[in-house]
mmCIF file of the N, C-alpha and C atoms, coordinates in Angstrom:
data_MODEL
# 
_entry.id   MODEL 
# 
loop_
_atom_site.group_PDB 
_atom_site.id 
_atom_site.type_symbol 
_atom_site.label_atom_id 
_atom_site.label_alt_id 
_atom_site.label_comp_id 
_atom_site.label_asym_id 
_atom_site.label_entity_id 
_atom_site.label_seq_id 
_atom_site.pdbx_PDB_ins_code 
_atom_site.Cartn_x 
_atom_site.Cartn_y 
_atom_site.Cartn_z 
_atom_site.occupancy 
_atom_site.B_iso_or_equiv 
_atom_site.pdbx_formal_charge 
_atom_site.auth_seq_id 
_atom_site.auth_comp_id 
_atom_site.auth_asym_id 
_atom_site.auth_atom_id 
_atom_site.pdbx_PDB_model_num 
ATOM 1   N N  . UNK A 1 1  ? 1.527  -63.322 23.975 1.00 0.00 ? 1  UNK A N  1 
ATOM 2   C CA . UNK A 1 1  ? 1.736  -62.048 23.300 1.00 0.00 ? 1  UNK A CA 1 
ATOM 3   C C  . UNK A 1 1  ? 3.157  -62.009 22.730 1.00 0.00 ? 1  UNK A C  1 
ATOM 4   N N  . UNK A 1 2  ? 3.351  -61.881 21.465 1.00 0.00 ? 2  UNK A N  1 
ATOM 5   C CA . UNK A 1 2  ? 4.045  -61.140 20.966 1.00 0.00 ? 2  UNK A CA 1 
ATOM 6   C C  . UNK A 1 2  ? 5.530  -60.388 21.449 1.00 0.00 ? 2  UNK A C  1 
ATOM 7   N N  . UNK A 1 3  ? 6.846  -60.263 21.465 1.00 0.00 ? 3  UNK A N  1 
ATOM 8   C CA . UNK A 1 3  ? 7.496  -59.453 22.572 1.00 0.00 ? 3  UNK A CA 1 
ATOM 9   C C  . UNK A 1 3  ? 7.321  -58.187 21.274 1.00 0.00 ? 3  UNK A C  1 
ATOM 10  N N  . UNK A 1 4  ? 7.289  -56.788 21.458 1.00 0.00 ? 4  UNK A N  1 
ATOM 11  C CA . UNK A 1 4  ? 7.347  -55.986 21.189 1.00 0.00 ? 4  UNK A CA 1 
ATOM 12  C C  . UNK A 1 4  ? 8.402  -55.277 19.739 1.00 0.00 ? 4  UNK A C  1 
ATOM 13  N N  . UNK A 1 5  ? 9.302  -55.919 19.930 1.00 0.00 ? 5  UNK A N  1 
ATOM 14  C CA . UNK A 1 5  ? 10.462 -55.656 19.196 1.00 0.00 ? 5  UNK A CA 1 
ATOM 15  C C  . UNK A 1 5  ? 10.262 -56.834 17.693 1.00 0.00 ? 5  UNK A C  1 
ATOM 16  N N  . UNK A 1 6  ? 9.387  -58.000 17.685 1.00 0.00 ? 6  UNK A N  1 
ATOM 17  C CA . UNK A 1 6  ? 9.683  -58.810 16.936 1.00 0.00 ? 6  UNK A CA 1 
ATOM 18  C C  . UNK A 1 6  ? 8.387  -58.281 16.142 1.00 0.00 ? 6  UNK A C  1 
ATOM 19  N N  . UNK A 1 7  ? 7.136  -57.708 16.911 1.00 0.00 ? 7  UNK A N  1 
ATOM 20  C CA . UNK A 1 7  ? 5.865  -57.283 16.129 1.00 0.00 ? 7  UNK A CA 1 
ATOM 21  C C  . UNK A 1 7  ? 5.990  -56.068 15.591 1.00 0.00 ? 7  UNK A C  1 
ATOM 22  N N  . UNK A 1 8  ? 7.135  -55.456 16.114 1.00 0.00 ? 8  UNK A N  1 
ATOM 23  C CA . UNK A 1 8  ? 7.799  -53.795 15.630 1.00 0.00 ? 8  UNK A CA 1 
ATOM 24  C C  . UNK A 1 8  ? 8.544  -54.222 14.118 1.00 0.00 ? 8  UNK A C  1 
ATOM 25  N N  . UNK A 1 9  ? 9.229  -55.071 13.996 1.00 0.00 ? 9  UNK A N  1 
ATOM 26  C CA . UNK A 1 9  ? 9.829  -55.527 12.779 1.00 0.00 ? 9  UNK A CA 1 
ATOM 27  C C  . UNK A 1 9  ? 8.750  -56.094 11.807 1.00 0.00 ? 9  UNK A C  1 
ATOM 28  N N  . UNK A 1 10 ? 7.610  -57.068 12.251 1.00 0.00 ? 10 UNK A N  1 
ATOM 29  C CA . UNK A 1 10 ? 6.927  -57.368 11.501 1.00 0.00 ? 10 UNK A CA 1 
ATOM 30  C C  . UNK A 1 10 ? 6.083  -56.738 10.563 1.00 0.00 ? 10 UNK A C  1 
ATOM 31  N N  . UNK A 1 11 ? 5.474  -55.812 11.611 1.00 0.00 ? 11 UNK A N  1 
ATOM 32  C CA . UNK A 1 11 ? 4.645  -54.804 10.946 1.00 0.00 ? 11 UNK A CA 1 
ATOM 33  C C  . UNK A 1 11 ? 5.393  -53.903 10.356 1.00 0.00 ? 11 UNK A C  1 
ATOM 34  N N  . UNK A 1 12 ? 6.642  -53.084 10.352 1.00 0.00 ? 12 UNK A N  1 
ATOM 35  C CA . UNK A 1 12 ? 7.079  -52.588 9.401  1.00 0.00 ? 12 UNK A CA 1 
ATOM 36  C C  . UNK A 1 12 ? 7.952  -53.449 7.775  1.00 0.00 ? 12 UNK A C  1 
ATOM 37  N N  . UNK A 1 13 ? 7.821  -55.012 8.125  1.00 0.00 ? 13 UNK A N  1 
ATOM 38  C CA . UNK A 1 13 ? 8.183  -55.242 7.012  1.00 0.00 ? 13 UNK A CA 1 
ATOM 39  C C  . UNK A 1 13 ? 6.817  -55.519 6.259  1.00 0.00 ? 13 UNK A C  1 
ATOM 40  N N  . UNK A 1 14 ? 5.481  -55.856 6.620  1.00 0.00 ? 14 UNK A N  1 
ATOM 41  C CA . UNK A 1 14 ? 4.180  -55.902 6.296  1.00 0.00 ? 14 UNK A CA 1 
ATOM 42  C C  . UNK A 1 14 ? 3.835  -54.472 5.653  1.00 0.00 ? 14 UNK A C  1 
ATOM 43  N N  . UNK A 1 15 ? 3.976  -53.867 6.194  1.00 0.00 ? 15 UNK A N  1 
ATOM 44  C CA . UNK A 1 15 ? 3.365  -52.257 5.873  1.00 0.00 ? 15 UNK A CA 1 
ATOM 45  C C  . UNK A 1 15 ? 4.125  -51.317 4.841  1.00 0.00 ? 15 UNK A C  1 
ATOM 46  N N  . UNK A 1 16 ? 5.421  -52.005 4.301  1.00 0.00 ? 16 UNK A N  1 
ATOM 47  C CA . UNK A 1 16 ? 6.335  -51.337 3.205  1.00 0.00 ? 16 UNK A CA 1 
ATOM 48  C C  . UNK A 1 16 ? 6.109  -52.591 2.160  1.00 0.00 ? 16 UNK A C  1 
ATOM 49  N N  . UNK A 1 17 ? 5.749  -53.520 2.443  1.00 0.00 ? 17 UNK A N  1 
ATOM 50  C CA . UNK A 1 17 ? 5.310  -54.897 1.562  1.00 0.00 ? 17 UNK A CA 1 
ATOM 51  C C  . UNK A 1 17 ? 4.031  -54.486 1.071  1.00 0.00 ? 17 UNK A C  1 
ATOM 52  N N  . UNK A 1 18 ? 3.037  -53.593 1.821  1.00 0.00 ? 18 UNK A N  1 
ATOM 53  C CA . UNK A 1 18 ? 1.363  -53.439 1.312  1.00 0.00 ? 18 UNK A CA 1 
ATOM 54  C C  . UNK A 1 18 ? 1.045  -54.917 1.903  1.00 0.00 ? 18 UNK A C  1 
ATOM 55  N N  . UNK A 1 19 ? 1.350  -55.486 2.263  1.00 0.00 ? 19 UNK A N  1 
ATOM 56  C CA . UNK A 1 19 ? 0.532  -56.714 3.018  1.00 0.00 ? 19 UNK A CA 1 
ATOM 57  C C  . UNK A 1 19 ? -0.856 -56.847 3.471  1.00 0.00 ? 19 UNK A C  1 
ATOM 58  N N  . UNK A 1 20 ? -1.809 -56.769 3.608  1.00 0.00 ? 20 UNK A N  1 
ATOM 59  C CA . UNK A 1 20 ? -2.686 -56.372 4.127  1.00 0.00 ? 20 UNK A CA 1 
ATOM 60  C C  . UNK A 1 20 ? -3.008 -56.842 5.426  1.00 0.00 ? 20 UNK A C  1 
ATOM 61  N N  . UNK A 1 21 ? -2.353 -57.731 5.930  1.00 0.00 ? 21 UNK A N  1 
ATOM 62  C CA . UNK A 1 21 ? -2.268 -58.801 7.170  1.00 0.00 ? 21 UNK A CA 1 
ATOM 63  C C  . UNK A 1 21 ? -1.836 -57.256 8.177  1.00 0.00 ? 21 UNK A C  1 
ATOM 64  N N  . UNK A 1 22 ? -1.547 -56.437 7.750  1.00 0.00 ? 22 UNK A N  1 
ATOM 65  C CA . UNK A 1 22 ? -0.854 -55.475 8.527  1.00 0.00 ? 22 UNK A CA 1 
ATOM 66  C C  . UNK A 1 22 ? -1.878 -54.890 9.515  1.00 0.00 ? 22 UNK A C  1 
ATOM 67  N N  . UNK A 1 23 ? -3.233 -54.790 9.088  1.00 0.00 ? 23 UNK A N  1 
ATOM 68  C CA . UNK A 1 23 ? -4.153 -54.093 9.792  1.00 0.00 ? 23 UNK A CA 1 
ATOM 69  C C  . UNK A 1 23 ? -4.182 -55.403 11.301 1.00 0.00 ? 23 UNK A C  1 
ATOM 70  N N  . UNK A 1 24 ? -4.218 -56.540 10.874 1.00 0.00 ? 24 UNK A N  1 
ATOM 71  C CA . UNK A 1 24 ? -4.320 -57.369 12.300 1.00 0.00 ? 24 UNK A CA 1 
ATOM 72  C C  . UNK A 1 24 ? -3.399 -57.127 13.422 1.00 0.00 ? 24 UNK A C  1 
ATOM 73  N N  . UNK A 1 25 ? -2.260 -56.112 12.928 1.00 0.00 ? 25 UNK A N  1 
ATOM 74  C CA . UNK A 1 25 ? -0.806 -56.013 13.513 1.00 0.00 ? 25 UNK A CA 1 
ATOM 75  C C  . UNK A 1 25 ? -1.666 -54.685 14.637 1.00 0.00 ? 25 UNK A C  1 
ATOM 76  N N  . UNK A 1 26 ? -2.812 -54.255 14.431 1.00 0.00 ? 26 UNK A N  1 
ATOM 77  C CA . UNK A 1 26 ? -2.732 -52.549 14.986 1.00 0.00 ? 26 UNK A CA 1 
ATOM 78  C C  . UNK A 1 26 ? -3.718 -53.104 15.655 1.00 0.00 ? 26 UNK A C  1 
ATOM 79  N N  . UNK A 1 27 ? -3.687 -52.417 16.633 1.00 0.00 ? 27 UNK A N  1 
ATOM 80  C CA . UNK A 1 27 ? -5.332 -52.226 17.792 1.00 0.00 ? 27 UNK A CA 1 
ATOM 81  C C  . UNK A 1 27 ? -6.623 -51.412 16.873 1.00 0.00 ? 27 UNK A C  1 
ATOM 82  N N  . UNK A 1 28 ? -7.504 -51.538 17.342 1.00 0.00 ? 28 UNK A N  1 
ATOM 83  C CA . UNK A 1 28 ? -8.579 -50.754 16.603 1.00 0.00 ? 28 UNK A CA 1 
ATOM 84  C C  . UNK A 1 28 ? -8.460 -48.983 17.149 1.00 0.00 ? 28 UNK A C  1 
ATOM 85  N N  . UNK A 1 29 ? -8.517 -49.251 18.658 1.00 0.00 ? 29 UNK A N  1 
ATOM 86  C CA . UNK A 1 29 ? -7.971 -48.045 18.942 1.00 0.00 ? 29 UNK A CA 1 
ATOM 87  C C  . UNK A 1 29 ? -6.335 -47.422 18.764 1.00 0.00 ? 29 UNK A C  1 
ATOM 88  N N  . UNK A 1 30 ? -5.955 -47.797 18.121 1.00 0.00 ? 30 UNK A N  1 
ATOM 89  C CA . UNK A 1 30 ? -4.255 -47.435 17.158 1.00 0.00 ? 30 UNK A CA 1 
ATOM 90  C C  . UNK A 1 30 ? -4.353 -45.974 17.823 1.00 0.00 ? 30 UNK A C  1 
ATOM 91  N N  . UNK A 1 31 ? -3.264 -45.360 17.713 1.00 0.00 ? 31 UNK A N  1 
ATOM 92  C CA . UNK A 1 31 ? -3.453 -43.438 17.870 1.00 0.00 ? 31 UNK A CA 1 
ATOM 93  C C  . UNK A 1 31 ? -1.440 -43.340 17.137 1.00 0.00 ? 31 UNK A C  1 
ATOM 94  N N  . UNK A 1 32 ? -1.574 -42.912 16.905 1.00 0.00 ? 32 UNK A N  1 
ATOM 95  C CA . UNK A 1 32 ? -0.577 -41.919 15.819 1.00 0.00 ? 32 UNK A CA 1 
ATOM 96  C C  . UNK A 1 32 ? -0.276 -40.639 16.121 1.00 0.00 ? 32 UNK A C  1 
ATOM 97  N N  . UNK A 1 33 ? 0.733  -40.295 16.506 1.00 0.00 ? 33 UNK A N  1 
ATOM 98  C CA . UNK A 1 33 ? 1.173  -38.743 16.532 1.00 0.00 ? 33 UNK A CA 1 
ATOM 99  C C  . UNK A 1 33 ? 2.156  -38.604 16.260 1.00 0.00 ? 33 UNK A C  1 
ATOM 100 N N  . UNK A 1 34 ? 2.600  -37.795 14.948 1.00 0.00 ? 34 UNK A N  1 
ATOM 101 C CA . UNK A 1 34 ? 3.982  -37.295 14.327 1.00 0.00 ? 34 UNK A CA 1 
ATOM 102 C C  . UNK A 1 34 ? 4.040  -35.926 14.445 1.00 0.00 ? 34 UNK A C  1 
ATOM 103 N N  . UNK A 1 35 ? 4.913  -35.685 13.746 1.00 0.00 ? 35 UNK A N  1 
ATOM 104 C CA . UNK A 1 35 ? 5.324  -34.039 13.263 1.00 0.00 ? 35 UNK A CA 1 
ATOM 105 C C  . UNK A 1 35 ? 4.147  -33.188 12.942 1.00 0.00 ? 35 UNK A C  1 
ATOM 106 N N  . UNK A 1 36 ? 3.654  -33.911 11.767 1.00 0.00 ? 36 UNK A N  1 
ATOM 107 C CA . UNK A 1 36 ? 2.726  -33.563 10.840 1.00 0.00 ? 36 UNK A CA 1 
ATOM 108 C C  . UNK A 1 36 ? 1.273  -33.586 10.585 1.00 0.00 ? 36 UNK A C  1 
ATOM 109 N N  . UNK A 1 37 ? 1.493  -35.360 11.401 1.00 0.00 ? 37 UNK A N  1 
ATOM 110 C CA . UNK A 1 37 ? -0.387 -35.801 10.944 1.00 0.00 ? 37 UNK A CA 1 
ATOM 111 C C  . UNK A 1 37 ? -0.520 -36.360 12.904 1.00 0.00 ? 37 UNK A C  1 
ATOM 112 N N  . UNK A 1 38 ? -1.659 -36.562 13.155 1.00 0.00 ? 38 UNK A N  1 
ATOM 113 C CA . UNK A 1 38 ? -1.885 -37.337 13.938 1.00 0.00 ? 38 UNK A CA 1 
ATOM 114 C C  . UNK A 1 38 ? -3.444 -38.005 13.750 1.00 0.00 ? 38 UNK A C  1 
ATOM 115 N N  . UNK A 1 39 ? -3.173 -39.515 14.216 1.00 0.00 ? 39 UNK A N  1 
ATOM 116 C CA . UNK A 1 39 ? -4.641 -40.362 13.398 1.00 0.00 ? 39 UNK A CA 1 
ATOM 117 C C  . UNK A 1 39 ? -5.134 -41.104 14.520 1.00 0.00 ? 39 UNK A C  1 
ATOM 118 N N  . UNK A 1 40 ? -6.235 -40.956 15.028 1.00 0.00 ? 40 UNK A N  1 
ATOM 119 C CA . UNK A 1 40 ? -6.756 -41.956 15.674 1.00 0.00 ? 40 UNK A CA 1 
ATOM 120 C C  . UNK A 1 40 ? -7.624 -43.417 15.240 1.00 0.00 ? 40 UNK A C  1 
ATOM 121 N N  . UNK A 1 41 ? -7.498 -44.220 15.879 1.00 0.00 ? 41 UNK A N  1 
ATOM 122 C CA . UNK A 1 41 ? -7.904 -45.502 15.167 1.00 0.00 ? 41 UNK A CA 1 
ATOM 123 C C  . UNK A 1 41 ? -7.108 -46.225 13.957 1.00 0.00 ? 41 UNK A C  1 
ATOM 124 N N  . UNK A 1 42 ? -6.845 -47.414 14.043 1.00 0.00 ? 42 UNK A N  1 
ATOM 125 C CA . UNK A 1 42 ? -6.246 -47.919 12.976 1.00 0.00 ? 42 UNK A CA 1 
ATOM 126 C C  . UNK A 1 42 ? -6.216 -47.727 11.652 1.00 0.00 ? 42 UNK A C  1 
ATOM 127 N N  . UNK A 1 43 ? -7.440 -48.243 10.833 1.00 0.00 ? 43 UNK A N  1 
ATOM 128 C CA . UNK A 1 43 ? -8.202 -47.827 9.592  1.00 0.00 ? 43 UNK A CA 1 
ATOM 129 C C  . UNK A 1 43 ? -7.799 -46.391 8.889  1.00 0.00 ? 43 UNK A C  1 
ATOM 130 N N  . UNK A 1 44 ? -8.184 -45.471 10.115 1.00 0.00 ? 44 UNK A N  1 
ATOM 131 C CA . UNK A 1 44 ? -8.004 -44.073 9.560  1.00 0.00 ? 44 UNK A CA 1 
ATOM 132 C C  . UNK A 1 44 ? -6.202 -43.866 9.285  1.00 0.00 ? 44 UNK A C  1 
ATOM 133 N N  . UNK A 1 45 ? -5.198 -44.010 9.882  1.00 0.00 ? 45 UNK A N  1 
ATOM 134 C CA . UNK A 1 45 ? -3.999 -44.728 10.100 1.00 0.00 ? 45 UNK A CA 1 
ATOM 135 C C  . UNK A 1 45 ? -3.593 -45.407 8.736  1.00 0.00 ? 45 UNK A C  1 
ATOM 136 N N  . UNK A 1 46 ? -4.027 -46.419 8.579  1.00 0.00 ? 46 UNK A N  1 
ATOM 137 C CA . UNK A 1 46 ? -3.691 -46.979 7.620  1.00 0.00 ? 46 UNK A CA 1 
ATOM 138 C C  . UNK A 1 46 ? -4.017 -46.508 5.790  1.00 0.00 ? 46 UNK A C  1 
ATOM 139 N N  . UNK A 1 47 ? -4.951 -45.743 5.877  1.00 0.00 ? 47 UNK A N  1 
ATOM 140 C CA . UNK A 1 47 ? -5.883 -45.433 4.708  1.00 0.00 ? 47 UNK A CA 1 
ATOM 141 C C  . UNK A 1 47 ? -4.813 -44.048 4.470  1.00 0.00 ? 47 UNK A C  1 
ATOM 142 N N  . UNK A 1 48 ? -4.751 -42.956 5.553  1.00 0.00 ? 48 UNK A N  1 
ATOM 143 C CA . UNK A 1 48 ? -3.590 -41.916 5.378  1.00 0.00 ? 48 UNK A CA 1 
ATOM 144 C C  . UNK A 1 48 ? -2.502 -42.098 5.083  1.00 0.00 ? 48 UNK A C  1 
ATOM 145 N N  . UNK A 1 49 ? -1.720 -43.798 5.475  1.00 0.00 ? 49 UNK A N  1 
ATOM 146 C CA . UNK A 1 49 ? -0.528 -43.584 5.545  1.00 0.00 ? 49 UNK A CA 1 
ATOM 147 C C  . UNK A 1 49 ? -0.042 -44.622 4.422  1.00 0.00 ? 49 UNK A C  1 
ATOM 148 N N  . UNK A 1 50 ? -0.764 -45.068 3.410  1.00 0.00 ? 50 UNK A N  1 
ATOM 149 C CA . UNK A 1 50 ? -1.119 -46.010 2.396  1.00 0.00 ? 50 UNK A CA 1 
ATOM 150 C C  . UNK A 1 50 ? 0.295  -45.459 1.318  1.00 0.00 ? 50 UNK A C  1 
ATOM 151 N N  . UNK A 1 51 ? 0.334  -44.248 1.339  1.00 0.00 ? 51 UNK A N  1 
ATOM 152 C CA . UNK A 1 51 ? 1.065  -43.903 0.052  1.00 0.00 ? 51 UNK A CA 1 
ATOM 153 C C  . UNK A 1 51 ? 2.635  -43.955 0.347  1.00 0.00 ? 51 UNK A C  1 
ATOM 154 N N  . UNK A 1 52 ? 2.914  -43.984 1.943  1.00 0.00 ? 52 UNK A N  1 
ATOM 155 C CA . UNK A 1 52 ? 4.031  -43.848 2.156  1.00 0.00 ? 52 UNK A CA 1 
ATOM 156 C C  . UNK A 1 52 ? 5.027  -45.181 1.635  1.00 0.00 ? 52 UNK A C  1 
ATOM 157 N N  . UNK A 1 53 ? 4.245  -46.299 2.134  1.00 0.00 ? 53 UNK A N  1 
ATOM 158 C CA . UNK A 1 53 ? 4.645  -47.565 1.376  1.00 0.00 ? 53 UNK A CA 1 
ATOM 159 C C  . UNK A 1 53 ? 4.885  -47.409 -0.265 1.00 0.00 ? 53 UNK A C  1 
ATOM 160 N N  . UNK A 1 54 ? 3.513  -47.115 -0.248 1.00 0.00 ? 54 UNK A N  1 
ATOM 161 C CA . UNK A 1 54 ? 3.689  -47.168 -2.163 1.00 0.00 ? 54 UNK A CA 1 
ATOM 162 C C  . UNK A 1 54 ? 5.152  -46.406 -2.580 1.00 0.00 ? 54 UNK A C  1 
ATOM 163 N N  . UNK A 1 55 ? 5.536  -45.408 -1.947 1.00 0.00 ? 55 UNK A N  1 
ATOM 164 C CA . UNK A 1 55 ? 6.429  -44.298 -2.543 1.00 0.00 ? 55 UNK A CA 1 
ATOM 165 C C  . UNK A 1 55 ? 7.903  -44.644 -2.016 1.00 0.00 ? 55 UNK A C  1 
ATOM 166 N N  . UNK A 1 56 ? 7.614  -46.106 -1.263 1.00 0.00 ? 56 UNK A N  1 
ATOM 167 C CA . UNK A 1 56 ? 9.246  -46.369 -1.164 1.00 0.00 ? 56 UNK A CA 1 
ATOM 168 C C  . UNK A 1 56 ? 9.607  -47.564 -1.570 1.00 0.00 ? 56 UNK A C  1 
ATOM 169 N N  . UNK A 1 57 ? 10.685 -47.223 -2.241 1.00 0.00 ? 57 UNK A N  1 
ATOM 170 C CA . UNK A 1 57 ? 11.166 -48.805 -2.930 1.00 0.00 ? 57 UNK A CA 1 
ATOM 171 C C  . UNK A 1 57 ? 12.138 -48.952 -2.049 1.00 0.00 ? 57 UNK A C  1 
ATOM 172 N N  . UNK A 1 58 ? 12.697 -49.191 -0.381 1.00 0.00 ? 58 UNK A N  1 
ATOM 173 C CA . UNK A 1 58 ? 13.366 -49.802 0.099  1.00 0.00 ? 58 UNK A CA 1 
ATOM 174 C C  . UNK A 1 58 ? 13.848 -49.609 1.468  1.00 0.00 ? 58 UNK A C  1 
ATOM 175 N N  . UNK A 1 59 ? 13.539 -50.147 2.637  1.00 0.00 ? 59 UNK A N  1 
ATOM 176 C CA . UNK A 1 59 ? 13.837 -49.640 3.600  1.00 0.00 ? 59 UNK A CA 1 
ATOM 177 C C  . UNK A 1 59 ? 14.748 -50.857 4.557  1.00 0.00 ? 59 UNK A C  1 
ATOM 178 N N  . UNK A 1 60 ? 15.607 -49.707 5.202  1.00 0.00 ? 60 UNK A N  1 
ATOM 179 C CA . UNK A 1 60 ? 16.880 -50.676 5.613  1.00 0.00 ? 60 UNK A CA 1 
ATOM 180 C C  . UNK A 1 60 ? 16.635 -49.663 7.360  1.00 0.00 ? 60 UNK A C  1 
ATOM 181 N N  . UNK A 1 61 ? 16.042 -51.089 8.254  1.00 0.00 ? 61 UNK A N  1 
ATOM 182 C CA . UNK A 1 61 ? 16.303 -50.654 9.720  1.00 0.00 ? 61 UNK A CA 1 
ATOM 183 C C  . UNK A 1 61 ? 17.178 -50.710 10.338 1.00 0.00 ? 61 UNK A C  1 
ATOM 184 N N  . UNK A 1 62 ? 17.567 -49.838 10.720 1.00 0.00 ? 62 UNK A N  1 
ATOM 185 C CA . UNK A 1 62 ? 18.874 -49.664 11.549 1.00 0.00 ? 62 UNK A CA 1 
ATOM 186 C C  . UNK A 1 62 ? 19.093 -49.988 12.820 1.00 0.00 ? 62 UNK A C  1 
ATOM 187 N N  . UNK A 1 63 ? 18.194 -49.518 13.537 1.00 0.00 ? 63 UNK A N  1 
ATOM 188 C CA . UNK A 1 63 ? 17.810 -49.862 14.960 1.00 0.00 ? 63 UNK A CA 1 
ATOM 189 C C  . UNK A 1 63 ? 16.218 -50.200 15.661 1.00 0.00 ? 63 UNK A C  1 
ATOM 190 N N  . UNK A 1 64 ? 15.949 -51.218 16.269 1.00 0.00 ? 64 UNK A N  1 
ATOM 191 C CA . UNK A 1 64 ? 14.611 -51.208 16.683 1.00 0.00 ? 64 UNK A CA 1 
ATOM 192 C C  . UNK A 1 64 ? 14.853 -51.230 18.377 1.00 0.00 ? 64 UNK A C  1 
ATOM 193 N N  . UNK A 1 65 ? 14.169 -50.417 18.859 1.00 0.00 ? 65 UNK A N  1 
ATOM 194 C CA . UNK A 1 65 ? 14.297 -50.422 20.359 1.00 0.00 ? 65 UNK A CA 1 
ATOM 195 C C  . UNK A 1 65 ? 13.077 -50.284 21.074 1.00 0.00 ? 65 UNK A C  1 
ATOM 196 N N  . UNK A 1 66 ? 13.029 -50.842 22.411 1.00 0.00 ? 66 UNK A N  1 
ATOM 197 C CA . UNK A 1 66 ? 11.580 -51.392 22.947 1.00 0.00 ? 66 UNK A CA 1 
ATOM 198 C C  . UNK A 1 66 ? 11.542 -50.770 24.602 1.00 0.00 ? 66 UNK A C  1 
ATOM 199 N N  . UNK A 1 67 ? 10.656 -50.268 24.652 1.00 0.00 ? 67 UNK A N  1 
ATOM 200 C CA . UNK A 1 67 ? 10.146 -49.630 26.239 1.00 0.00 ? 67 UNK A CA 1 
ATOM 201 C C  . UNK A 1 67 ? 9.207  -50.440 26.618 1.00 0.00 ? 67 UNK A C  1 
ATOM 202 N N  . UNK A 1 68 ? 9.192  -51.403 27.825 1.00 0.00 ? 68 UNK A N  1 
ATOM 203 C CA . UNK A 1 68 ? 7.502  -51.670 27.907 1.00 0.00 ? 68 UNK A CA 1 
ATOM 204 C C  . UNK A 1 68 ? 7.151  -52.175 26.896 1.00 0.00 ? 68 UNK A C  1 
ATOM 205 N N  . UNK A 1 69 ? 6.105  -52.181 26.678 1.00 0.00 ? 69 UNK A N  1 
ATOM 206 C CA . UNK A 1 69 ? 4.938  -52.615 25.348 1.00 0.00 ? 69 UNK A CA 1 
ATOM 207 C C  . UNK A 1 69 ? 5.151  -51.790 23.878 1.00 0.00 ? 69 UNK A C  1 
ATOM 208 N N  . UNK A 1 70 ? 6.004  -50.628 24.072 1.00 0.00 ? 70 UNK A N  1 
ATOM 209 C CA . UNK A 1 70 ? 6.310  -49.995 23.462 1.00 0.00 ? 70 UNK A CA 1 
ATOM 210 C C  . UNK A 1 70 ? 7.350  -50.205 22.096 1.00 0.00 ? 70 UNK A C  1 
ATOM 211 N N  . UNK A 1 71 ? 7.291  -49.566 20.922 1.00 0.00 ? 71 UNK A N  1 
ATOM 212 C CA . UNK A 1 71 ? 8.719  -49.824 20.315 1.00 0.00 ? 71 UNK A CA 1 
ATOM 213 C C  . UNK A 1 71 ? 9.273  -48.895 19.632 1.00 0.00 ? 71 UNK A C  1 
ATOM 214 N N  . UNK A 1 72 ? 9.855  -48.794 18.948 1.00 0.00 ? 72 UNK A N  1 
ATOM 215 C CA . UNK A 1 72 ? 10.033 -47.596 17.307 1.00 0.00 ? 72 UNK A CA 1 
ATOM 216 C C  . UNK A 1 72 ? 11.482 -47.921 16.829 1.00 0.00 ? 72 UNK A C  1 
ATOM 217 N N  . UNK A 1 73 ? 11.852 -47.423 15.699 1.00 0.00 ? 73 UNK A N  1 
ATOM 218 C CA . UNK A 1 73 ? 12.806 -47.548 14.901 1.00 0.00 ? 73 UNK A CA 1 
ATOM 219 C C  . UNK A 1 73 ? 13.172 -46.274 14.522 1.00 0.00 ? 73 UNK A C  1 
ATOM 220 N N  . UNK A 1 74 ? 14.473 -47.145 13.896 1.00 0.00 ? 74 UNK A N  1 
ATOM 221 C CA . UNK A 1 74 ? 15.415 -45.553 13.597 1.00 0.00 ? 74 UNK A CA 1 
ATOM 222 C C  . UNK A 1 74 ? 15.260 -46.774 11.722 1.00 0.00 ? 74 UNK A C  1 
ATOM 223 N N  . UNK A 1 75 ? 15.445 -45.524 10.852 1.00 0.00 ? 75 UNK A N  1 
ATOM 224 C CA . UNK A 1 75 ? 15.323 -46.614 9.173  1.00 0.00 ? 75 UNK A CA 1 
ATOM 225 C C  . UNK A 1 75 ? 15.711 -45.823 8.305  1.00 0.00 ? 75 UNK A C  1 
ATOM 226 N N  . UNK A 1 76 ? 16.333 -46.180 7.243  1.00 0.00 ? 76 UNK A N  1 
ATOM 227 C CA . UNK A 1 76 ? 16.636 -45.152 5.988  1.00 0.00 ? 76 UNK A CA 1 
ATOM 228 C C  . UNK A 1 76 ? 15.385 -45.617 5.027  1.00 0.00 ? 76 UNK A C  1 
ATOM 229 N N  . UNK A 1 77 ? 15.217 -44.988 4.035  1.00 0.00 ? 77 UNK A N  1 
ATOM 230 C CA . UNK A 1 77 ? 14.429 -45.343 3.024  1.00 0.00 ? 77 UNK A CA 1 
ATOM 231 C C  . UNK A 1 77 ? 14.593 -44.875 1.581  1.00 0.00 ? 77 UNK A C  1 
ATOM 232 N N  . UNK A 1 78 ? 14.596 -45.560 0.787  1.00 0.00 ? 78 UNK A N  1 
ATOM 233 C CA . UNK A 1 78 ? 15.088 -44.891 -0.725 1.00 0.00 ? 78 UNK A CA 1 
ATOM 234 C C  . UNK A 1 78 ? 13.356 -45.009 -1.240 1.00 0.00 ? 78 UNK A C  1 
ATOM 235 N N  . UNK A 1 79 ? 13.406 -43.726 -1.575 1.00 0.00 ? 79 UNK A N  1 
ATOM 236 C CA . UNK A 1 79 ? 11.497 -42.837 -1.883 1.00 0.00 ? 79 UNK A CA 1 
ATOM 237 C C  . UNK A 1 79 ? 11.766 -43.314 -3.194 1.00 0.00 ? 79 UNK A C  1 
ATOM 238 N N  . UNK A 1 80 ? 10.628 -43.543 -3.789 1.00 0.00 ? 80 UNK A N  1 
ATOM 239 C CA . UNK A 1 80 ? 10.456 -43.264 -5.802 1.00 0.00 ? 80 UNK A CA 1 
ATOM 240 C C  . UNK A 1 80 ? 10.425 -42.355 -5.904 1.00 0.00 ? 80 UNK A C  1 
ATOM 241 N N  . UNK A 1 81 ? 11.254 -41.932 -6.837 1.00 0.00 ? 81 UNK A N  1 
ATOM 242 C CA . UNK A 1 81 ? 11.282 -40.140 -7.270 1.00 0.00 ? 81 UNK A CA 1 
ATOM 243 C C  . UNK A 1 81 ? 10.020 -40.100 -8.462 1.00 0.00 ? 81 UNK A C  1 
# 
């Protein structure tokens, strides 16, 4: 397996790339909970969150940090206006 922190980088450089290799990066059972949306299952996940990629031309990670199996990032992003 994977350590956490290196598949945390991957998949966010896959998933701002549109890669499509990205869906192999998620469990089928994926679950998502933000502010705003929350998505269960990968697919559904990926299909919602499709535009966010499209709408950024550039993202610079700042920090990636790992709990457990766990990970997340801190990132700036310059949006297309």
């Amino acid at each position: 397996m994977t350590d956490p922190l290196t598949l945390a980088e991957a998949y966010l450089n896959a998933f701002y790339a549109g890669d499509p290799r990205v869906r192999d990066m998620l469990a089928d059972d994926f679950h998502f909970s933000g502010p705003s949306a929350h998505f269960h299952g990968a697919d559904a996940f990926l299909r919602a969150s499709s535009h966010a990629a499209a709408g950024t031309r550039t993202v610079e990670i700042e920090k990636l940090f790992a709990s457990g199996s766990e990970a997340d990032r801190d990132a700036s992003k310059d949006v297309k206006s």
